[in-house]
PLY file of the C-alpha trace (Angstrom):
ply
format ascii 1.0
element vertex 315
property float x
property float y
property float z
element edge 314
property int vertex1
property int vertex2
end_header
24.13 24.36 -32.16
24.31 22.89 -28.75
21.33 21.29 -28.83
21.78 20.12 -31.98
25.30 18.04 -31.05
24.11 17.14 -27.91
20.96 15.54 -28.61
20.86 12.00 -27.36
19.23 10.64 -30.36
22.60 10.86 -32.29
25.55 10.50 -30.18
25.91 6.72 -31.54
26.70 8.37 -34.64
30.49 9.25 -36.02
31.57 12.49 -36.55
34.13 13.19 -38.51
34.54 16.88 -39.38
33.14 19.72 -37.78
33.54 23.66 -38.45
32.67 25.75 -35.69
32.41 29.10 -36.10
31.50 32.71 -34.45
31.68 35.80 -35.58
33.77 38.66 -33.95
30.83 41.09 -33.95
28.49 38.03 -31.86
28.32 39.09 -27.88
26.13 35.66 -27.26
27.80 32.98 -29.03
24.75 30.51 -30.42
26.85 27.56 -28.93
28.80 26.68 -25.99
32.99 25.73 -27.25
33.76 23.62 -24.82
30.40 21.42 -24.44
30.75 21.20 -28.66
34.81 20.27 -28.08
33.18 17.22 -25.55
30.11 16.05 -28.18
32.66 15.92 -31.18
35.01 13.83 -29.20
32.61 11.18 -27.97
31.32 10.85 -31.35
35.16 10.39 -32.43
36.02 13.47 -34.12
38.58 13.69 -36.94
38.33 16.65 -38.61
37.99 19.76 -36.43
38.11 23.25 -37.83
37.23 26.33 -35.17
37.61 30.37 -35.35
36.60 31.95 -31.83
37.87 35.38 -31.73
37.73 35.06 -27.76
39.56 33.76 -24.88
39.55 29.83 -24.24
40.13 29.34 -20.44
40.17 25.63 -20.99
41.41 23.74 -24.22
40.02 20.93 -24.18
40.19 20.81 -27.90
43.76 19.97 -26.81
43.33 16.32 -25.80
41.78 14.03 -27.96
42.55 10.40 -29.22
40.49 10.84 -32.22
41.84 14.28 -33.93
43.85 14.07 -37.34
43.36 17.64 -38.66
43.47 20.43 -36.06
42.41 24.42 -37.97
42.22 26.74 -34.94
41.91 30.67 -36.32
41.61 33.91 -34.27
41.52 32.12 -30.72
43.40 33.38 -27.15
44.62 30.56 -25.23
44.50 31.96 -21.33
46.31 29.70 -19.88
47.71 25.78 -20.75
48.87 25.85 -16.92
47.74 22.37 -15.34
46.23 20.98 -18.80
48.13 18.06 -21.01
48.00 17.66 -24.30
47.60 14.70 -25.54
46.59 14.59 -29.68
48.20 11.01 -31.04
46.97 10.98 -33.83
47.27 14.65 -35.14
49.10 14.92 -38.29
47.61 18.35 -39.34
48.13 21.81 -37.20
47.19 24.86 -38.54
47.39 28.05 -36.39
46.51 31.30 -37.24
45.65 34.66 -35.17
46.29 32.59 -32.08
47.29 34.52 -28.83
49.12 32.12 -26.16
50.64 33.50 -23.21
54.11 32.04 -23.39
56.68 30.30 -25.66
56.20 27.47 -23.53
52.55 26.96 -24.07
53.25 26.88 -27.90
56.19 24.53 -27.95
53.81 22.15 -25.21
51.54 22.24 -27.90
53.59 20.85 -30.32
55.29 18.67 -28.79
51.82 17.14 -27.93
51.28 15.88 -31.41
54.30 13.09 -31.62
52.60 12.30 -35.38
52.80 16.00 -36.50
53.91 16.01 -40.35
52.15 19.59 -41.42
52.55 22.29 -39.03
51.35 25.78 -40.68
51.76 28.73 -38.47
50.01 32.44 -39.52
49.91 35.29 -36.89
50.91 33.38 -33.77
51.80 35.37 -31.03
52.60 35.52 -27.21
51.32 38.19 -24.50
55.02 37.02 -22.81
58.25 36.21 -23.50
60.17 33.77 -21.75
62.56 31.72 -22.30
63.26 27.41 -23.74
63.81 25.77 -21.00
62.80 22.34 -21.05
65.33 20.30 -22.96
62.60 18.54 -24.07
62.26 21.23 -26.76
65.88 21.05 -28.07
64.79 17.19 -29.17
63.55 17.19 -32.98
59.95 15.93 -34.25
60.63 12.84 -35.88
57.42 12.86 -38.06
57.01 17.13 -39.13
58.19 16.81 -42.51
56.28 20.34 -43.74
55.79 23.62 -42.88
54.00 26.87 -43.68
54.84 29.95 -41.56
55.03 33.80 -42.19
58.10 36.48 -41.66
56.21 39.36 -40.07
56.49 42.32 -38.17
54.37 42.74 -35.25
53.64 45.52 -32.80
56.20 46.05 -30.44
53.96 45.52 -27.40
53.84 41.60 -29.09
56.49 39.22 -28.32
58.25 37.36 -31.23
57.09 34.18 -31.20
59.51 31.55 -33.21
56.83 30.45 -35.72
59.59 28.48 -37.43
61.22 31.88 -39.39
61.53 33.59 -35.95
63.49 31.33 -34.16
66.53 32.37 -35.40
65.98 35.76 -34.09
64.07 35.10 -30.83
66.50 32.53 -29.72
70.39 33.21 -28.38
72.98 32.18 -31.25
74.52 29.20 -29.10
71.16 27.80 -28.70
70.39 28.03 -32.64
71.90 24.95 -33.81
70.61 23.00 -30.74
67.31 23.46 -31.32
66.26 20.60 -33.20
62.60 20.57 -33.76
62.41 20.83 -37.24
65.75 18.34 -37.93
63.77 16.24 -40.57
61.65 19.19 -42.37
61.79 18.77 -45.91
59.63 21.31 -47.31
59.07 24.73 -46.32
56.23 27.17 -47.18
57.60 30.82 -46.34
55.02 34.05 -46.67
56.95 37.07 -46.26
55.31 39.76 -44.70
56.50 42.79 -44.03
56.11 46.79 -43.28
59.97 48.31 -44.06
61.96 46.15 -45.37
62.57 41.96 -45.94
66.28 40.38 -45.30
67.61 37.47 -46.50
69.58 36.91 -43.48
66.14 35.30 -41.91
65.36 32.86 -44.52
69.34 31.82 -44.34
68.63 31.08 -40.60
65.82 28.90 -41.23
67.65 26.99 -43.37
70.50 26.49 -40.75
67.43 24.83 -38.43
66.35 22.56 -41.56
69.25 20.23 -42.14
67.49 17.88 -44.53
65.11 20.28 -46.01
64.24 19.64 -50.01
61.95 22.05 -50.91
61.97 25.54 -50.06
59.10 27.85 -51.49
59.22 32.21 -50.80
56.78 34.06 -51.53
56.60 38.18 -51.09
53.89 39.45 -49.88
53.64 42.87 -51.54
52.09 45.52 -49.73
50.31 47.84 -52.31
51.23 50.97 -50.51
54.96 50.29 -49.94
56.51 49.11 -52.74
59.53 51.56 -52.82
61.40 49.91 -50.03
60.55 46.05 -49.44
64.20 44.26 -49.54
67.10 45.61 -47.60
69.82 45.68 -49.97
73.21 45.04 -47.82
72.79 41.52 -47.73
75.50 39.79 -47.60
76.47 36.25 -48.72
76.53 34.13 -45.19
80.38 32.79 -43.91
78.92 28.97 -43.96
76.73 27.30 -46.35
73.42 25.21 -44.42
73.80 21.66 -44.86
70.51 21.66 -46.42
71.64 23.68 -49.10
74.58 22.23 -49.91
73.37 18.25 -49.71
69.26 17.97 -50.00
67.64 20.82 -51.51
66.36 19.93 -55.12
63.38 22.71 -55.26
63.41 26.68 -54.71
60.66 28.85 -55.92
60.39 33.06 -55.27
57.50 34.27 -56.07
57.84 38.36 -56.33
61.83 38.37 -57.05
62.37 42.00 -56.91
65.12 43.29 -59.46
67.28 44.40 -56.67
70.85 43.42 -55.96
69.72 41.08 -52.67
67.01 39.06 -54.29
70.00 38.27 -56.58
72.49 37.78 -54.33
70.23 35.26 -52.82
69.39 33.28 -56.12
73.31 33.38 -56.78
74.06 31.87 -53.56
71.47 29.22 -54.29
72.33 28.28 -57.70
76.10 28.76 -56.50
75.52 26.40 -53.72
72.94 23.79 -53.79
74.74 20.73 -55.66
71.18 18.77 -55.87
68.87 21.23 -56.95
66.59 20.38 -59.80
64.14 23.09 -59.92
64.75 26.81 -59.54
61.58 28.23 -60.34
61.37 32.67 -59.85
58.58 34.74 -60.85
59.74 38.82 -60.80
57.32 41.31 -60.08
55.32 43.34 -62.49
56.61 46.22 -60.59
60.50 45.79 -60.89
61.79 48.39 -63.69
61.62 47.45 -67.20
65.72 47.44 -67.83
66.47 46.38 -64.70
64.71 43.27 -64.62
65.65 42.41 -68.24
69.26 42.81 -66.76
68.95 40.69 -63.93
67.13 37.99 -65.61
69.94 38.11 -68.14
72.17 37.73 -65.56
70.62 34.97 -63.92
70.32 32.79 -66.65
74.06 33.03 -67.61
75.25 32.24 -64.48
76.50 28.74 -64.05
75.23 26.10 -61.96
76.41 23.87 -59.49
74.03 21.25 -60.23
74.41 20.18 -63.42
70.59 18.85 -63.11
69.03 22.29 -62.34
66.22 23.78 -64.35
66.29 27.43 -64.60
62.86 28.75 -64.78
62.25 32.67 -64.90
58.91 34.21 -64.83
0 1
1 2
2 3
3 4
4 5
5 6
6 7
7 8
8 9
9 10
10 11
11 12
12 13
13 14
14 15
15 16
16 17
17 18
18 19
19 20
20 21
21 22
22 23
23 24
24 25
25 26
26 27
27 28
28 29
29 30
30 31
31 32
32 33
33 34
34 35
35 36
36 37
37 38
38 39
39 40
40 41
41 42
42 43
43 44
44 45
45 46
46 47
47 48
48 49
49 50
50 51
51 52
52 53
53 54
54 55
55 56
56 57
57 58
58 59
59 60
60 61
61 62
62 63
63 64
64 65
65 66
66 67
67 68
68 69
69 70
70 71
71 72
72 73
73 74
74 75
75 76
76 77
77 78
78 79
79 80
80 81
81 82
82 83
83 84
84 85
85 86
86 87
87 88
88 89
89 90
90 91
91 92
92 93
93 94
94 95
95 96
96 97
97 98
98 99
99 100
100 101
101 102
102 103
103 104
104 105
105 106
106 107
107 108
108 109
109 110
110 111
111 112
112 113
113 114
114 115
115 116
116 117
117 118
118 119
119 120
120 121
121 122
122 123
123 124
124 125
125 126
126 127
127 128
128 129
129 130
130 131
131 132
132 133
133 134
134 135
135 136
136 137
137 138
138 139
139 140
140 141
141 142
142 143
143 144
144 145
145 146
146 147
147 148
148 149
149 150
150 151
151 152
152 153
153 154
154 155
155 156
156 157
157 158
158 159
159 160
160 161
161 162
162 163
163 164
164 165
165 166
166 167
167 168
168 169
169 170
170 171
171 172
172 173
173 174
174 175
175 176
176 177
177 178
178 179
179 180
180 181
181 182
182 183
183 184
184 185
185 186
186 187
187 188
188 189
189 190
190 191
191 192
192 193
193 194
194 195
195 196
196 197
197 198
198 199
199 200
200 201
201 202
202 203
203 204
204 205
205 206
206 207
207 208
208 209
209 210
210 211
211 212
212 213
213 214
214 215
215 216
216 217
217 218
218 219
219 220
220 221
221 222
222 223
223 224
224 225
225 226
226 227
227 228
228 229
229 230
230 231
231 232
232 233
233 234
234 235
235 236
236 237
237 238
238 239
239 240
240 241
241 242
242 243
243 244
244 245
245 246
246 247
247 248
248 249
249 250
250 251
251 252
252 253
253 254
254 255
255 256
256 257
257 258
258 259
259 260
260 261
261 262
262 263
263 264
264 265
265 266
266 267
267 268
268 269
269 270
270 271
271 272
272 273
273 274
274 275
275 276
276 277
277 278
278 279
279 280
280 281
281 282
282 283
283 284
284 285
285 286
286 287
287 288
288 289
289 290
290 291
291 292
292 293
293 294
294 295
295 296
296 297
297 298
298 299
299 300
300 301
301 302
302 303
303 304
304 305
305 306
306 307
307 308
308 309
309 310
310 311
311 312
312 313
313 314
């Protein structure tokens, strides 16, 4: 591989996408990250996809003038200590499996890319905790306009990171509504994980941080050997209503409604609430009981609508 990108007979010409990848089970990688990082960008790199399930002492895949689409999978970041970041032209991040050692190397990282519109985050942890300190981090993204991220439980040795679900719950309630990073979201990818149990209460906080977001999209994830308890059922409805609920969102979808009294609750509160919603789109598990999801669907459909635009579709 190194050879092969750092041949002199064809650094004159462009490269636009590369995948680099190693396998966990490799102890001699066939190529060297870093010198491959350096090749790509001289030959003006655009498209740069890399899984290295080991430690990278120095990202230098975190400076470049060229990158648009940024896919970095199973990767520890030692240390961002002393390093910039400087990706103008990114408008693509996708994280997942990444290690970095504090809150503050994530949020760096972000705020690095002042053309981010599609941040996706997927397993993306911290060896530290920490705390948001810059107030440079309070100020929001002008340009991130989607998102993808996952509710999930991790060891307890693992810090929460805020990948966009957990910052409600990783950060102190007075600094909740000052943290304005994702202030012009509009669409929202959520993939709930989870080992126990799932609560609304997290997705409500998210939308507290998303004041203009339009779409919001849930989906489940059902884990095969726990499907007796996956929703805690106490939910209940919030005291205030997000401002992105009750003035911009025109699109919800759950896929894996449960027939339980919270995933109800929750569609309630959205039909009750969102005056511009077009498109209420939930698909109900194949394993909710027979009655009781022909008694919740029943009750969903008769329940009337704020929006007097809004498509119920059940599934």
């Amino acid at each position: 591989m190194n050879t092969v990108l750092l041949s002199r007979h064809i650094q004159h010409i462009p490269l636009k996408t590369l995948y680099l990848f190693c396998h966990y089970k490799v102890r001699r990688p066939c190529f060297r990250l870093n010198q491959c990082v350096e090749a790509a960008k001289r030959r003006g790199i655009e498209d740069l996809s890399i899984n290295w399930p080991r430690g990278v002492s120095s990202p230098s895949i975190f400076y470049c003038k060229t990158l648009v689409v940024l896919r970095l999978q199973s990767i520890t970041i030692l240390s961002m200590v002393g390093f910039s970041i400087d990706l103008p032209l990114l408008k693509t991040l996708v994280l997942c499996n990444i290690m970095f050692s504090t809150l503050g190397d994530f949020m760096k990282l972000v705020y690095g890319c002042p053309k981010l519109e599609d941040l996706s985050t997927i397993y993306v942890m911290g060896k530290s905790g920490g705390s948001i300190k810059s107030t440079t981090y309070f100020e929001p993204s002008s340009n991130l306009i989607k998102a993808t991220t996952s509710i999930v439980e991790f060891p307890r040795y693992y810090w929460h990171f805020p990948t966009l679900s957990e910052l409600g719950r990783s950060l102190p309630n007075k600094q909740i509504k000052g943290f304005r990073l994702f202030e012009n979201l509009i669409e929202l990818r959520m993939y709930w994980y989870y080992r126990d149990t799932c609560d609304w209460s997290e997705i409500v906080k998210m939308l507290f941080i998303c004041p203009k977001l339009k779409v919001l999209y849930i989906v489940k994830v059902m884990i095969k050997h726990n499907l007796t308890k996956t929703t805690k059922h106490d939910w209940k409805y919030p005291d205030h209503v997000p401002e992105s609920v009750r003035s911009h969102l025109t699109t919800c979808s759950i896929i894996n409604y449960e027939a339980a009294e919270a995933d109800f609750r929750f569609a309630i509160y959205i039909l009750k609430n969102a005056r511009l919603v077009q498109d209420m789109t939930i698909h109900v598990h194949s394993s909710s009981n027979t009655m009781q999801r022909a008694q919740f669907v029943e009750n969903l459909s008769s329940f009337p609508r704020t929006s007097p635009a809004c498509k119920l579709l059940l599934k």
